[in-house]
N, C-alpha and C positions, 0 to 999 in steps of 0.2 A: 646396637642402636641403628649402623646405619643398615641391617637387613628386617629392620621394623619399620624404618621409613621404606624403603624397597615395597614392605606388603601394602602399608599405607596408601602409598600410591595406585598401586594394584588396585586397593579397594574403592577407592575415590575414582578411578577409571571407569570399574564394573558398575558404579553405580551412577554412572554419567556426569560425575562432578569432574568435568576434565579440567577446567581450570587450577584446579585444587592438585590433581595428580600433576600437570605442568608443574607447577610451582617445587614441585617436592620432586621430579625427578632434575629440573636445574640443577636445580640446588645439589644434589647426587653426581649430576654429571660436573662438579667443580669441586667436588669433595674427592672424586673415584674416576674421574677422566669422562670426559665429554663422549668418547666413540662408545662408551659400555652402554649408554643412554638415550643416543643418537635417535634410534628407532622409535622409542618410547615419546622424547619428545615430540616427534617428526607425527606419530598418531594421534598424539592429542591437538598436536595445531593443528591436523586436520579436520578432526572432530570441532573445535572451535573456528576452523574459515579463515587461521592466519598463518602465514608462514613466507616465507619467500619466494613464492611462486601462484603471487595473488593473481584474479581476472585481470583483463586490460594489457595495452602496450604499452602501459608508466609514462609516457609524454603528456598528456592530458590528464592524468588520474591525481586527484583528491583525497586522504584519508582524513573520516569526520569520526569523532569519540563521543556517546553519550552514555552517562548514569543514570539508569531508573531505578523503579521499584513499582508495585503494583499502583500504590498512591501517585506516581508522576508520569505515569503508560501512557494516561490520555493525550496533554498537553507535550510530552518527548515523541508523539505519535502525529502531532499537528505543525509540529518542529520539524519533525521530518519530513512532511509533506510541502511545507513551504519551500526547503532545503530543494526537493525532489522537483518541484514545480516550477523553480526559476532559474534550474542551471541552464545553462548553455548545453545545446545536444552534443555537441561533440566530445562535453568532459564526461569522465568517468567517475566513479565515486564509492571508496569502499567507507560503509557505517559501521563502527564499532557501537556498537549498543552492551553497555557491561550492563548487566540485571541483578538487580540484589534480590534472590528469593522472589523471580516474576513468575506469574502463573504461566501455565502451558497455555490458556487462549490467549493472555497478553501477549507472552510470546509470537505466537501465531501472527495477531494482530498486525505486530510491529515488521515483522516479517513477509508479511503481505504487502509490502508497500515495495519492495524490490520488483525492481522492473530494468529493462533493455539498459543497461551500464551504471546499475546502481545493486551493486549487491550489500544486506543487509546481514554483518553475522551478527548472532548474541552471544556474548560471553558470558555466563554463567557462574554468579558469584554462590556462597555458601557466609552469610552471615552469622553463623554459628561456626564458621573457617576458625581456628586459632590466630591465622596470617589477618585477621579483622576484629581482632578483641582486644583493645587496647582501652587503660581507666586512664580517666585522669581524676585524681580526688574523690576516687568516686564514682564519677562519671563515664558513661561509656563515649565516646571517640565514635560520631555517627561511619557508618560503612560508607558512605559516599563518602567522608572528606578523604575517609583512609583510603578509598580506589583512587580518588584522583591523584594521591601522595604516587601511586603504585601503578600509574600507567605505563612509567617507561619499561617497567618489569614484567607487565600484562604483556603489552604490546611489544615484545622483544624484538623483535623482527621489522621493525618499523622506525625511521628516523626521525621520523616528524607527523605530526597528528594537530588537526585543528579539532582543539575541545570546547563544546556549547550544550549549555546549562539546557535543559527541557523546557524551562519557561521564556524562550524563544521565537522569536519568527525572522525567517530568511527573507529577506526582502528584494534581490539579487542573484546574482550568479555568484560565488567564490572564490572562484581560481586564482582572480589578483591577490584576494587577501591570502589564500593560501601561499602561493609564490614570492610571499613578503621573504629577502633574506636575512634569517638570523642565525647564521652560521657559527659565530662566535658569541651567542647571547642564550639565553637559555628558555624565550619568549617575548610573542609580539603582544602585547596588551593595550586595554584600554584605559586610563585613568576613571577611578568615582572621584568626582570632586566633588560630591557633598562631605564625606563623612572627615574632609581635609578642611573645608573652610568652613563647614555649621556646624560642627562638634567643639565644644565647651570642654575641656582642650582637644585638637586636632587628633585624629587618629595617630598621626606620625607619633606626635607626643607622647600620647598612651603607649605606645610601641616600645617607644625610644630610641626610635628612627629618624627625630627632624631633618636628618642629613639627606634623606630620600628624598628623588625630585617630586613621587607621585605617589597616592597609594590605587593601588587597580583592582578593576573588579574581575576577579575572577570564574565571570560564566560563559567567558569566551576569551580563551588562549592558545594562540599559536603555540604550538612545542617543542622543544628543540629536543626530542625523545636520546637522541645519540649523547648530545653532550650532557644531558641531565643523568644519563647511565655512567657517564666518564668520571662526574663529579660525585658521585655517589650521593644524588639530590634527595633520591627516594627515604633513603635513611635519615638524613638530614633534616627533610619535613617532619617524616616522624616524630624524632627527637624532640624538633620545637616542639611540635601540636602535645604530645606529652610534659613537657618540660619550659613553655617560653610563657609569653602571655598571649591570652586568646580574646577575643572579644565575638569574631566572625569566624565561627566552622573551621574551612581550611583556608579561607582568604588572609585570615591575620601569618598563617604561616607560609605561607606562598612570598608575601610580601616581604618580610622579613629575609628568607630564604634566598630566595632569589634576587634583592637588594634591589640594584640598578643592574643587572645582567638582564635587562630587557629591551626591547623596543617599541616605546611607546606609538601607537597607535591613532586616528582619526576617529573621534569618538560617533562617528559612523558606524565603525563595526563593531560598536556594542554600546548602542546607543540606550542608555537608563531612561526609562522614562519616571522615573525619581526624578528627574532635573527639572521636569516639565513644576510651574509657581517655584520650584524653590530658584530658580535664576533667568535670567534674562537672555535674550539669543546673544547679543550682545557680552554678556559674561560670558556664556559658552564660548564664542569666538575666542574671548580671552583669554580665558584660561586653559582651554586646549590649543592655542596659539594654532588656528586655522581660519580662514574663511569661510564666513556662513550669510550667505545672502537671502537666507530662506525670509518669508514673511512671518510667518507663525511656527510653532513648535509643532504641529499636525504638518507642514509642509517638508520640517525639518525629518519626519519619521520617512515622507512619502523618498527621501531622497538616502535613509539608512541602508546598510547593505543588512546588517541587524539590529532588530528590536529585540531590545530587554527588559520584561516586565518584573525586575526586581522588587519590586515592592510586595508589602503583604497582602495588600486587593489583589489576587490572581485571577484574572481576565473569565476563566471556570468557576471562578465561586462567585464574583459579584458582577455585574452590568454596569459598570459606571467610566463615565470617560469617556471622548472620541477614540486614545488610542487602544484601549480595551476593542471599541469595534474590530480593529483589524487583527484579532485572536480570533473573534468570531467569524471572521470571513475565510480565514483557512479551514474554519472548526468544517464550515457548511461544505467545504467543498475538499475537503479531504477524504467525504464518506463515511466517517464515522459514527453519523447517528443515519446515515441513508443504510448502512448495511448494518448497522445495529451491534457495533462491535465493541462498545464502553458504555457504562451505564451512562445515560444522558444525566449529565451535572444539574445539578437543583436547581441553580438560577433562569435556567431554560427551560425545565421539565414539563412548565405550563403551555408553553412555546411548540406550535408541531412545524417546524419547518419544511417540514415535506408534505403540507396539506396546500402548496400552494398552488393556484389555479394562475395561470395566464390567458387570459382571454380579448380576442380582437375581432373586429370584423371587417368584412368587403363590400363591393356592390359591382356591378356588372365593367363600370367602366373603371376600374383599380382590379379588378380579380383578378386578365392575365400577369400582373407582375407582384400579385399576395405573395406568389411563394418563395419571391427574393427578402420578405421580413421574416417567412414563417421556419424557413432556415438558419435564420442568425437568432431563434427566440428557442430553435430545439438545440441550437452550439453554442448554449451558455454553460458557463464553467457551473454554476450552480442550476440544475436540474428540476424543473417543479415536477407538479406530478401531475399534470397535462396542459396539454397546449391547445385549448379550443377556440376556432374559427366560427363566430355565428355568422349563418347567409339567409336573405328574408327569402321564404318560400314565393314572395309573387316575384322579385325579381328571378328568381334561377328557376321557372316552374318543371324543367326538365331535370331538377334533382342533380347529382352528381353527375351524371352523364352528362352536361351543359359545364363542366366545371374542367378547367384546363389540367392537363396531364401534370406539369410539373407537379400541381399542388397535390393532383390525388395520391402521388410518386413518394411526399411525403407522409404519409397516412402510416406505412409500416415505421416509421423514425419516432412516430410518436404524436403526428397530429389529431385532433379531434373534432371532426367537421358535423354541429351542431344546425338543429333549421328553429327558426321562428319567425314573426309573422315580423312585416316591414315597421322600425319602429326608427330609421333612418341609422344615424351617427351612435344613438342611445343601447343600439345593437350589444356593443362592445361589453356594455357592465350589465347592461338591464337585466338581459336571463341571465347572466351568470349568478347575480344573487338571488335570482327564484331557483336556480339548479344548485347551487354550491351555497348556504345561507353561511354555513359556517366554517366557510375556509378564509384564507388568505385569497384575495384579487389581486393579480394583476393588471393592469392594463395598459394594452401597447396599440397602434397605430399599424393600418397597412401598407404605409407608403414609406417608413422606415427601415435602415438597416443597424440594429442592435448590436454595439459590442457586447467580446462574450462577458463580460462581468460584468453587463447592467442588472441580471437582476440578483446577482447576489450582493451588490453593491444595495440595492432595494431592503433584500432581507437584511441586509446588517444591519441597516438603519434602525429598521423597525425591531430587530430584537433590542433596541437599545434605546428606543421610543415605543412601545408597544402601543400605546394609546394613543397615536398620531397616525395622520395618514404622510407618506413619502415620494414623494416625486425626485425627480433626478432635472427636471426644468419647470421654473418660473417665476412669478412677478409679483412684483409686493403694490398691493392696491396704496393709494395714495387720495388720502382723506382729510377733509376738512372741517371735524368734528365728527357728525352723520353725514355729514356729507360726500358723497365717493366723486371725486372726482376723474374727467374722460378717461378713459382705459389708455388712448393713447397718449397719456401725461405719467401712467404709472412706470415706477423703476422696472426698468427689462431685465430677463435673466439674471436674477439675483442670485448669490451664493451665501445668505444668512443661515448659519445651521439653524437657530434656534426656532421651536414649533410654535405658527403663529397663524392666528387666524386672518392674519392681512396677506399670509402667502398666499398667493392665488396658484395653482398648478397649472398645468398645459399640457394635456392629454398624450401630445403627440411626443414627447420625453419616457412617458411612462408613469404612471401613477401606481402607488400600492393601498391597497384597502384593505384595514384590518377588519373581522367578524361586526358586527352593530355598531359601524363607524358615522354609519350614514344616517338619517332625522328618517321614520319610515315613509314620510309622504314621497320619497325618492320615488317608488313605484310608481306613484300617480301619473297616469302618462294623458289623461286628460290637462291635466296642470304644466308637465310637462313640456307637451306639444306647444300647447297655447302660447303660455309664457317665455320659451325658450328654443322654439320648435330647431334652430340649427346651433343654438350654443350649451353643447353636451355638458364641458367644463363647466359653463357657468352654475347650472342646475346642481352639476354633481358637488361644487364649490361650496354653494348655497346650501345643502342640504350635511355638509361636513359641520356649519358653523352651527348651521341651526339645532344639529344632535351634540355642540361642544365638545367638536374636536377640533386640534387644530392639526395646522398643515407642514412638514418640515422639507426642508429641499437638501438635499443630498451634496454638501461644499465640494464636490470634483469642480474644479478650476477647469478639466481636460474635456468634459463633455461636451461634443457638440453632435446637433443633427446633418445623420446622412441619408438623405433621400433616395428611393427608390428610381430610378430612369422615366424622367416623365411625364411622375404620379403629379408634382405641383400644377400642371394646368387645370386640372379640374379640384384644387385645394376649396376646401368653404370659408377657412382664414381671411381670404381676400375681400370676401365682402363683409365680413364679419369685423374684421380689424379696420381696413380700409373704409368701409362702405359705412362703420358707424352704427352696424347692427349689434356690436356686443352692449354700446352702450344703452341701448335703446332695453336689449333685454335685461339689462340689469337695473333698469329702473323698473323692469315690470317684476321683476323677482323682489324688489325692494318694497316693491307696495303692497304685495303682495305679503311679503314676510318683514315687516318693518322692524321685528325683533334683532334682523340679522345685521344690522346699520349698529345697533345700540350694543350688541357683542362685539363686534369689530372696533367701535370706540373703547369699551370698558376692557374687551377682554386681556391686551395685554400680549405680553412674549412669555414665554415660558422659560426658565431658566435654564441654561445648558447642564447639563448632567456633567461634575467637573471628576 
């Protein structure tokens, strides 16, 4: 028997299943003495990336555990980039990625995301393994719950391991929560406290646990790997998950298992957004006995170290919800549909992200310092797929050679210096939709300096309103029937998410334009000039209502404008705000388009996507 396990192993080596021969030469070496095996194990943990002589000086260094499968790559792949994104430089960080039966590009994929002190190994499971075929009734015992039973045995070499579910996002750096002490505990968790106080009897109950303070969720657990090998926990899980009551995967046997050998947590680091309608911030405070001063439940996520999208609207399959957006904000900037490395999920597929156009313009007395905006609009964390500058041929009649070295400097980074004929302010969008009809618009200002997430803050929005246009600043008109009342009476920089055609935008924030957003008389540059000759906003405003769309403004509390060195002296705002010229043209646009009075009364809010 045991020179059949001996070949066994042999063969699951030769065939790359090192995990699998690990397993089976342990075992050997505790049957027939550790030294006869030594070498054998000491080759496969290399082949798998673990052993006692991992990268790193261990002062700083983090060990992070994920479970996939071909079906979880995408989103354990957007987990990880979040993870990747917000540590702190100095910490280090080895990823365990166990793969049940992943393909060799997923593989790849997940692997590519290793970079300067982040090494990514995969473990490599065999779902047809015998060590993963366990019934119950019947039933098979999914390979994840069984790898999670089986990490302290995976991961031998390791004492402690922070484990997060792939339907995730890092919102923070780690290392504190990693450096929680649970020396004497077997794990730091989070409490769910729905399935304790809305379940018709309590989980505990179901259990027959009521003695327990909490039941927790387990898609993010600290581990106390040493002491869970000490107590022979591995087996133990097992056991239950075969033999106890189940209700949830491996969560019911975890809880169970591990009793109160935990330490419960700040439901910060694994923040459910299940909790969002079913309780109040106020409950939350309570019942996870902490302070939460947040205003709203979207303030509550911005201040998470993790989000958890346990529920079954997975952020990849449906568009709904503010906190879904920020799945899609790591989706866009993790590179996953820029390099083409997972099929793009359905709910997006209509959606090209990467068709988007940024387009702004100059004029001779803002040109030398364009290229302090044009640099902060190519060092966005989300990348469009050009950055075009339009300049009117009679002011620059010397072509690029009249045009200051910084800017032409950036031309290799990625700018795109476009000419057409003088059509003032209206520069910025006007060609862009006779050049690009059916892209995404941006548009930005030259006298700003852009952080790097405005415009993927832009595109979140809009994949989650598609039929809206999105600004990140502006003001909600204020009416008195059809009647609009002075511009300078209406609410300033408002943060209402919901898409409304009384939001008014303000160019110089940023505006985004989806494909035939716009009523097509926007062209008309006779109408244009006439009625609007220096208020671009208003026009572009005017002609959103008038094709029925509305307008949504992007809830950052954090946004403000930073201006360029200068540029405010020669602003058109001044006389435009001040001087009493916005209101003047918006009565000429209203007489003009009288319909867009009687939409603006009837049309209404649109309801937030919950």
């Amino acid at each position: 028997m045991k020179m059949s396990l001996v070949n066994e192993a042999h063969g699951f080596y030769l065939k790359g299943r090192f995990l699998d021969a690990l397993s089976i030469y342990r075992k050997l070496a505790g049957l027939l003495g550790e030294d006869l095996f030594r070498a054998n194990i000491s080759l496969c943990e290399k082949r798998l990336g673990i052993g006692r002589n991992l990268p790193g000086n261990g002062q700083n260094r983090i060990n992070i555990a994920f479970i996939t499968d071909d079906g979880f790559a995408l989103p354990t792949y957007v987990a990880l980039h979040s993870l990747i994104r917000n540590k702190n430089d100095d910490v280090e960080v080895n990823v365990y990625v166990l793969s049940v039966n992943l393909s060799r590009e997923n593989i790849d994929n997940l692997k590519s995301l290793q970079k300067d002190k982040v090494w990514v190994f995969i473990l490599e499971l065999d779902e047809n393994s015998s060590q993963f075929s366990i019934l119950k009734n019947g039933f098979h015992v999914s390979t994840a719950a069984i790898t999670k039973f089986s990490l302290p045995e995976i991961l031998a070499d390791l004492d402690k391991v922070l484990y997060l579910d792939g339907d995730i996002i890092v919102r923070s750096d780690l290392s504190e929560l990693y450096n929680v002490c649970i020396d004497d505990l077997y794990a730091g968790v989070v409490p769910d406290i729905k399935p304790t106080l809305k379940y018709k009897p309590s989980i505990l109950s179901k259990l027959n646990v009521e003695h327990h303070r909490y039941y927790f969720n387990s898609g993010m657990m600290l581990l106390n790997l040493k002491k869970m090998r000490q107590d022979d926990l591995t087996n133990k899980l097992l056991d239950y998950r075969k033999n106890g009551i189940n209700f949830f995967m491996d969560q019911d046997a975890l809880n169970v298992v591990f009793a109160d050998n935990v330490k419960y947590l700040s439901c910060r680091n694994n923040l459910l957004v299940t909790l969002q309608g079913e309780f109040t911030l106020d409950q939350i405070a309570h019942e996870y006995k902490e302070p939460i001063k947040c205003k709203s439940f979207s303030d509550l996520v911005e201040s998470a170290n993790v989000v958890h999208f346990a529920s079954k609207e997975k952020p990849w399959k449906i568009l709904q919800g503010e906190q879904f957006l920020l799945w899609y904000r790591y989706y866009l900037t993790s590179g996953a549909a820029a390099n083409n490395l997972f099929e793009i999920p359905e709910v997006i597929r209509n959606v090209d992200p990467y068709g988007v156009i940024v387009s702004l313009t100059s004029y001779p007395a803002r040109i030398g310092s364009a290229h302090i905006t044009v640099k902060s609009l190519l060092s966005q964390t989300f990348q469009p797929s050009a950055v075009v500058l339009w300049l009117a041929e009679e002011e620059f009649p010397g072509g690029e050679v009249s045009l200051p070295k910084e800017l032409l400097d950036l031309k290799p980074s990625g700018l795109s210096i476009q000419w057409c004929h003088n059509i003032k302010s209206y520069k910025k969008l006007i060609p862009a939709l006779k050049a690009y009809p059916d892209n995404v618009i941006v548009t930005a200002d030259d006298d700003i300096v852009y952080k790097p997430t405005w415009l993927e803050q832009l595109v979140g929005s809009y994949l989650q309103y598609p039929d809206s246009i999105h600004c990140c600043r502006a003001h909600k008109i204020s009416v008195d029937g059809e009647t609009f009342m002075s511009y300078r009476k209406w609410r300033r920089n408002i943060k209402d998410p919901a898409p409304s055609y009384q939001t008014f935008f303000t160019g110089c924030g940023g505006v985004l334009y989806p494909p035939a957003s716009l009523h097509s008389d926007v062209m008309n540059e006779v109408d244009f000039t006439t009625l609007c000759g220096s208020g671009d906003d208003i026009w572009f405003w005017s002609m959103a209502v008038l094709n029925g769309t509305k307008i949504r403004v992007i809830p950052d509390k954090s946004f403000t404008l930073e201006f360029t060195p200068d540029s405010q002296e020669v602003a058109l705002w001044r006389n435009n705000d001040v001087g009493g010229e916005n209101d003047a043209m918006l009565n000429r646009i209203l007489s003009r388009y009288p319909d867009i009075a009687k939409l603006v009364e009837h049309g209404g809010v649109e309801e937030l996507a919950i």
